[in-house]
C-alpha positions in Angstrom: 7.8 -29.2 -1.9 7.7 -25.6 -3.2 5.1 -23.1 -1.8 4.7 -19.7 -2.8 2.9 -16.4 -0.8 2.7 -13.2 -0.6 5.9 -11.6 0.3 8.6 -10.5 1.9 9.4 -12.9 4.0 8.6 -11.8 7.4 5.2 -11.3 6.8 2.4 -12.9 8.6 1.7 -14.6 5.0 5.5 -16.4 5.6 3.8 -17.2 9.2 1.2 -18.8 8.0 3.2 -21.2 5.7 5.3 -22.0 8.6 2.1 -23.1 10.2 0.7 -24.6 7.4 4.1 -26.3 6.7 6.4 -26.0 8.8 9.7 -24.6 8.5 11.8 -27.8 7.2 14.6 -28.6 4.5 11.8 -30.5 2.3 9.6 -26.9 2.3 11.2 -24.3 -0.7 9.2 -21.0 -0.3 8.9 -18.7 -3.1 8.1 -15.0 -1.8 6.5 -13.3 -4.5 5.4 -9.3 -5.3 1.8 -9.5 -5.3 -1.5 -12.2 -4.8 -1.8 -12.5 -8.7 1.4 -13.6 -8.8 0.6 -16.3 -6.2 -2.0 -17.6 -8.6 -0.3 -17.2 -11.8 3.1 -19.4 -10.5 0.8 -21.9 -8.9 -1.4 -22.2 -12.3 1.6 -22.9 -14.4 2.6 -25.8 -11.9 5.7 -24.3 -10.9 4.9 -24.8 -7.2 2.8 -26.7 -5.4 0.9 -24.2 -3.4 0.2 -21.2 -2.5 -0.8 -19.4 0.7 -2.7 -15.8 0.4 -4.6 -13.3 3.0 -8.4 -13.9 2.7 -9.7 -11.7 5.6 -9.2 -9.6 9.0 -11.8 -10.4 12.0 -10.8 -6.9 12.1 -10.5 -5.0 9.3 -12.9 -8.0 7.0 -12.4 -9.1 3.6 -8.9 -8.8 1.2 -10.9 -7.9 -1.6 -8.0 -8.3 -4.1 -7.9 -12.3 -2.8 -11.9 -12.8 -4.0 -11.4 -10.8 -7.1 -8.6 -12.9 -7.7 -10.8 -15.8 -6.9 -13.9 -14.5 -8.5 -11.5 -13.9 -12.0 -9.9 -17.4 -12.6 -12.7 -19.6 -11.3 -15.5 -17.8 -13.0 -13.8 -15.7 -15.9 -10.4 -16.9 -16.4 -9.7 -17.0 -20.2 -13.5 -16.6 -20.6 -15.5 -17.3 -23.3 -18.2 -16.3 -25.0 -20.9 -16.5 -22.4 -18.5 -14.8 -20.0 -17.8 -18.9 -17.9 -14.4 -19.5 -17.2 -13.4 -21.3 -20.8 -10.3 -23.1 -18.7 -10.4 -24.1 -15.4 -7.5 -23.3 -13.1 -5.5 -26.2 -12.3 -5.7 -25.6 -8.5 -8.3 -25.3 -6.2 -8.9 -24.3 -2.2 -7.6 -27.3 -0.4 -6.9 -25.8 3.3 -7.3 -22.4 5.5 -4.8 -21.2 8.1 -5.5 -19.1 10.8 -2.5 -16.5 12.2 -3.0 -14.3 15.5 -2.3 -10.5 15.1 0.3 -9.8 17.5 1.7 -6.3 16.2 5.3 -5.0 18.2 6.6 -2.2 17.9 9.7 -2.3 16.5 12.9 0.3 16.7 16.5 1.2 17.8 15.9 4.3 19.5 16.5 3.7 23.0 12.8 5.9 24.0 9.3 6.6 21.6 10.6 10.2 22.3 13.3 9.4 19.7 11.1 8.4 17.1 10.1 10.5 14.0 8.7 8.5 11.9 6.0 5.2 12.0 6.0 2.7 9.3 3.7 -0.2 8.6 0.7 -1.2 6.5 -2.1 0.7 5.8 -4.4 -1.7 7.4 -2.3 -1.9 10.8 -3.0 1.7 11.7 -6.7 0.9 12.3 -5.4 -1.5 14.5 -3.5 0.1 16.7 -5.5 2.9 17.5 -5.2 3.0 21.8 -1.3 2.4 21.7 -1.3 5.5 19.0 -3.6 7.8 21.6 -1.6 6.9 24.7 1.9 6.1 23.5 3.0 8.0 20.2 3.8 11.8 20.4 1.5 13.9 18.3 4.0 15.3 16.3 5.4 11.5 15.1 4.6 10.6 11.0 3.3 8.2 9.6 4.7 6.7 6.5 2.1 3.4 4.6 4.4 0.3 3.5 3.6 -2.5 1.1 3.6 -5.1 4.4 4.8 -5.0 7.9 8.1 -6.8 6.7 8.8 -4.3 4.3 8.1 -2.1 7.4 11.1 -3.8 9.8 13.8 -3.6 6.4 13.3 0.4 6.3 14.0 0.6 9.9 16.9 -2.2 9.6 18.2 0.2 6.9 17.8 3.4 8.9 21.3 4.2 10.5 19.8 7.5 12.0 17.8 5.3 14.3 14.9 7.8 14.1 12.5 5.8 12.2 10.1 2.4 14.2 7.8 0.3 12.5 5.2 -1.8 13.8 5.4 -5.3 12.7 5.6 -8.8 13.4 7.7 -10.9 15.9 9.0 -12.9 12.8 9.9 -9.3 11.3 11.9 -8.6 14.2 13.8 -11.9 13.8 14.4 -11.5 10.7 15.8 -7.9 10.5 17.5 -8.7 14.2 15.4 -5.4 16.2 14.4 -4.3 19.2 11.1 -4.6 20.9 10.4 -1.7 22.7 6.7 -2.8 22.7 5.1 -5.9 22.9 1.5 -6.7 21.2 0.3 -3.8 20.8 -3.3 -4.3 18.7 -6.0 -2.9 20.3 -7.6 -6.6 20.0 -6.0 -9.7 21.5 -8.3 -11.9 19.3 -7.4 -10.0 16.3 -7.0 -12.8 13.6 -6.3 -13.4 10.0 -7.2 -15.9 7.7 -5.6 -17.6 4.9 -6.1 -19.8 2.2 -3.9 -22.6 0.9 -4.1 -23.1 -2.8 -2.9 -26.1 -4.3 -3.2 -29.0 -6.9 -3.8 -31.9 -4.4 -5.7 -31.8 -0.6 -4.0 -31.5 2.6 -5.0 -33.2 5.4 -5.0 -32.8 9.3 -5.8 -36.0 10.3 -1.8 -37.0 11.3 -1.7 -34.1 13.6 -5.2 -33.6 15.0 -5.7 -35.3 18.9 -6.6 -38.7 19.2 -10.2 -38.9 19.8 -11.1 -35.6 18.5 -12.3 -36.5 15.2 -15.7 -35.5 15.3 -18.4 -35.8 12.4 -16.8 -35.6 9.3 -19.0 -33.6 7.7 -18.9 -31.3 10.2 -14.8 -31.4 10.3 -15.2 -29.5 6.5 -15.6 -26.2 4.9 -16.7 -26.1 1.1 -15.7 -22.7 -0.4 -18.4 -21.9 -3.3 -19.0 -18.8 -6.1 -21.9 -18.1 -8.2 -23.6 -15.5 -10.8 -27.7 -15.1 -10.8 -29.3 -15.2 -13.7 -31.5 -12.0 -13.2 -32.6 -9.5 -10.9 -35.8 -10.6 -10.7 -37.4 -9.9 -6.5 -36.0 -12.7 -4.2 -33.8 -14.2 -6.9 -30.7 -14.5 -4.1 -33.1 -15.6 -1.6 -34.5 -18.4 -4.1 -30.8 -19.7 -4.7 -30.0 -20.1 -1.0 -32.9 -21.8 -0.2 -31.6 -25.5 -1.2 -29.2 -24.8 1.6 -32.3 -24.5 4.1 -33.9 -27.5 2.6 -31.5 -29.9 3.3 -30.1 -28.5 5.9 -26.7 -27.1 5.5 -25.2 -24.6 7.9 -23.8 -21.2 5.7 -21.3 -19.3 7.3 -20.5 -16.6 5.5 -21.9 -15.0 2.2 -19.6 -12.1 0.5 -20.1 -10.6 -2.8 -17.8 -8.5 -5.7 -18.8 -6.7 -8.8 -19.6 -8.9 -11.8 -17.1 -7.3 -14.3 -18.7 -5.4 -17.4 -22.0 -4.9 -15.5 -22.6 -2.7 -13.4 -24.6 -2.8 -9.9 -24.7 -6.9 -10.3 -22.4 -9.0 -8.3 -20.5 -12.7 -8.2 -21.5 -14.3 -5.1 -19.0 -16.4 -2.2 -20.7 -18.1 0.2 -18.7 -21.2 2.8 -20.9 -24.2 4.1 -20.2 -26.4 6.7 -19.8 -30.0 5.0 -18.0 -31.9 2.4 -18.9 -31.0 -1.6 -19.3 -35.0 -1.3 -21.4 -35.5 1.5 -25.4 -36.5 0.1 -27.0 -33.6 1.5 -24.5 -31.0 0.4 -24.0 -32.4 -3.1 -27.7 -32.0 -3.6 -28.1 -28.5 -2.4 -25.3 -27.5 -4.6 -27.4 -29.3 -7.1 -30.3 -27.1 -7.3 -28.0 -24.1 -6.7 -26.5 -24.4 -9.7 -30.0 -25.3 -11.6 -30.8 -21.6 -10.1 -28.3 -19.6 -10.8 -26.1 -18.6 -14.6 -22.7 -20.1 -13.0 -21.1 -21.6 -10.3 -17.8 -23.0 -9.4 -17.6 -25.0 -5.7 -13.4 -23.8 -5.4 -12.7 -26.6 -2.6 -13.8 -28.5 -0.1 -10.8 -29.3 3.2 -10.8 -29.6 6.4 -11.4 -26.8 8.6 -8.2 -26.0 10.9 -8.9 -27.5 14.0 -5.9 -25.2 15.8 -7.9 -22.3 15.2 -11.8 -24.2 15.3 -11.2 -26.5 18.2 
């Protein structure tokens, strides 16, 4: 089994497919430069999934992930009334969820040594307390394409000036010392990803006995759309299926509709299988409602991170 993600490895993309599928023999992973090129390897069937960042409890939304999303389901190769002309050959068929445990990573024997900071941009937002308590005033900081990228630059620092904070994987990997543990300002701080892939996965071998629950209830469906018009209460009229026949929405997100401006391609998640009666009628009359919609999976939600 190959599965791409978003490189390096080391990154708490590369944690997620160890979560997602362990760290075996039978699993090849393919670290690639970027989330497009995630989707492009896994569209031309040269893997058999691919696992990308879809948002921070903390920092929200990877908006590059639902561009991404928003492009190949609903524009991809589009034709002339601006559909996707060719559907993607894969679709959402599981989420991961990783903990944010950022370390602080270095071989200077004391902070005091330290000169210079690297990690993602998104990290410093993070890590705000440990930077107000910890980190001299007078220390830079220097913005890396992941926290992996992060631990190499100190790996490859022989001045042993230069920390990074990253993951514990990172410091595995590059064989450094922790001089601080979990340092986010949020214990609970979490990201989740997406599995992408040509054929389902399912939990069922690995979830507790008797914890099976309602089936419906055990799934996620994963769903984009474009209105028609701007017409007063048009959004409000499209979501109302969901209230008729009772399906729980728990989340709605939106992105710009390429080439017109001020209008917006839609994501919303629903608890319940695409399958299920009641949800394959409400996605039903959304669709009669709205100019285009794709439903981009339906899988089980992870239990590890639901309960």
């Amino acid at each position: 089994m190959k599965v791409a993600f978003l490189g390096p490895e080391g990154t708490y993309t590369h944690q997620a497919v160890n979560q997602q599928f362990g760290s075996g023999n039978d699993v090849e992973i393919l670290a690639q430069k970027s989330i497009s090129d995630c989707f492009e390897i896994l569209n031309d069937e040269k893997v058999d999934y691919a696992v990308v960042p879809l948002e921070n409890s903390t920092n929200g939304q990877v908006v590059y992930t639902y561009d991404l999303l928003r492009d190949w389901f609903l524009f991809h190769d589009s034709g002339s009334k601006g559909e996707a002309a060719d559907k993607p050959k894969f679709r959402v068929v599981a989420e991961q969820f990783v903990s944010i445990q950022h370390n602080f990573l270095t071989k200077a024997e004391k902070i005091e040594d330290v000169s210079v900071i690297y990690s993602h941009p998104q990290v410093w937002g993070q890590v705000k307390d440990f930077f107000k308590n910890r980190v001299p005033k007078d220390v830079s900081t220097v913005d890396t394409g992941s926290t992996a990228k992060a631990a190499e630059k100190v790996y490859n620092d022989e001045t042993k000036s230069s920390a990074c904070i990253s993951s514990f994987m990172s410091a595995q990997l590059y064989d450094l010392p922790i001089l601080y543990k979990n340092i986010e300002d949020n214990s609970k701080n979490t990201t989740r990803f997406l599995v992408l892939g040509h054929k389902g996965i399912s939990y069922k071998h690995d979830k507790p006995q008797g914890d099976q629950g309602d089936r419906g209830q055990d799934y996620v469906t994963l769903v984009t759309f474009i209105l028609g018009d701007d017409d007063p209460g048009a959004l409000c009229d499209a979501l109302n299926a969901f209230k008729t026949y009772n399906i729980n929405l728990t989340s709605i997100n939106s992105r710009p509709y390429p080439g017109a401006n001020w209008r917006y391609a839609f994501f919303i998640e629903l608890i319940g299988n695409k399958d299920d009666e009641n949800v394959s009628k409400s996605l039903s009359d959304l669709e009669k409602s709205v100019s285009s919609m794709m439903v981009l999976g339906s899988f089980e939600r992870c239990w590890r991170y639901w309960g």
